[in-house]
N, C-alpha and C positions, 0 to 999 in steps of 0.2 A: 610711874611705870606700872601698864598691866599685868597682872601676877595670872597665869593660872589656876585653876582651882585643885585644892589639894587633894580633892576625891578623887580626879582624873586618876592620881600616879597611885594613890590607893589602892583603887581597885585593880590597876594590874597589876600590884603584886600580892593580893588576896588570890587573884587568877591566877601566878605561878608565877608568873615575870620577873625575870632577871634585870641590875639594871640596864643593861644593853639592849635588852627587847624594849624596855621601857622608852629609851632614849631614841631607836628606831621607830618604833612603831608608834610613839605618843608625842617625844618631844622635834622630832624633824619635823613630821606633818603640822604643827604650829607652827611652828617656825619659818616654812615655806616662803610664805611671801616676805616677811622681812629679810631672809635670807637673800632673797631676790633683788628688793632693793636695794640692799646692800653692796651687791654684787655688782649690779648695772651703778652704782654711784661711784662705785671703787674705779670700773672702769672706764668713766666718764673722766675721771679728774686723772687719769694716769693716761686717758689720750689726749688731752686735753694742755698736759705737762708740757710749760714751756720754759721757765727756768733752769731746774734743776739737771734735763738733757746739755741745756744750751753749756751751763757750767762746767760738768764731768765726763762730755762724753767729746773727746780730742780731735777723731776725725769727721768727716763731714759726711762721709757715704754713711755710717751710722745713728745717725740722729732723727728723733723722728721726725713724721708728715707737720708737725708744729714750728717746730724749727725751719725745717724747708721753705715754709708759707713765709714766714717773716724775711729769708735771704731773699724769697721770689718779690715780695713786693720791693725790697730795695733794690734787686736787681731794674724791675718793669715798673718806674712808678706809675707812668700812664696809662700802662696796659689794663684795662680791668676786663677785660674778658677773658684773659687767660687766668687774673688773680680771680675771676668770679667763678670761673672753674675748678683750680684748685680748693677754692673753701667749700665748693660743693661734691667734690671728691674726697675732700678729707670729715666732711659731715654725714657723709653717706652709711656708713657701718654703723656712727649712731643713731642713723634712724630708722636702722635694720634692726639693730639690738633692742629699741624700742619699741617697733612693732611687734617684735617677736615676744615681748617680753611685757607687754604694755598691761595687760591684765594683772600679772604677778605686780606689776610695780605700782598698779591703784590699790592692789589688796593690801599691801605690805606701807604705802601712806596715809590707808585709813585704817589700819588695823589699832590702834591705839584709839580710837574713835569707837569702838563698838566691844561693848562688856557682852560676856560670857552668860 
């Protein structure tokens, strides 16, 4: 695990710095892209949830686009132009979320990769 250097937090509070300035201003901006990562991974595997909806959640209009994809192919098995739609409607946010995000998310996989 990369540690930061312990001069950073030193000297702000040789500056004046409280810890809440410290942690604003010194420890977010580090943290940024893993932050990030983190965030788009969280939300990958939570759209992505196909048991745990399938288990707990009783009615059908409620469940998500994961769930739905699995009844539509048992409903259409031959159909796959419809099923090749739905997987590409339901793929589509993440790869919105991706592009939008795609720079935070090389920073925050190579950040472990490159010393201070």
């Amino acid at each position: 695990v990369a540690q930061q250097p312990r001069e950073l937090f030193e000297s702000m509070r040789i500056d004046g710095a409280n810890k809440f300035q410290i942690f604003h201003y010194l420890a977010i901006p580090l943290l940024r892209p893993m932050l990030a990562l983190m965030s788009i991974n969280v939300f990958v595997f939570v759209w992505n949830d196909y048991i745990w909806p399938l288990v707990t959640i009783p009615t059908f209009d409620k469940r998500p686009l994961t769930v739905g994809l699995a009844y539509l192919t048992q409903a259409n098995p031959g159909d796959y132009g419809m099923l090749t739609a739905g997987y590409v409607l339901a793929a589509l946010p993440l790869l919105i979320l991706f592009l939008f995000s795609m720079k935070h998310f090389i920073e925050g996989a190579t950040a472990e990769a490159i010393k201070l």
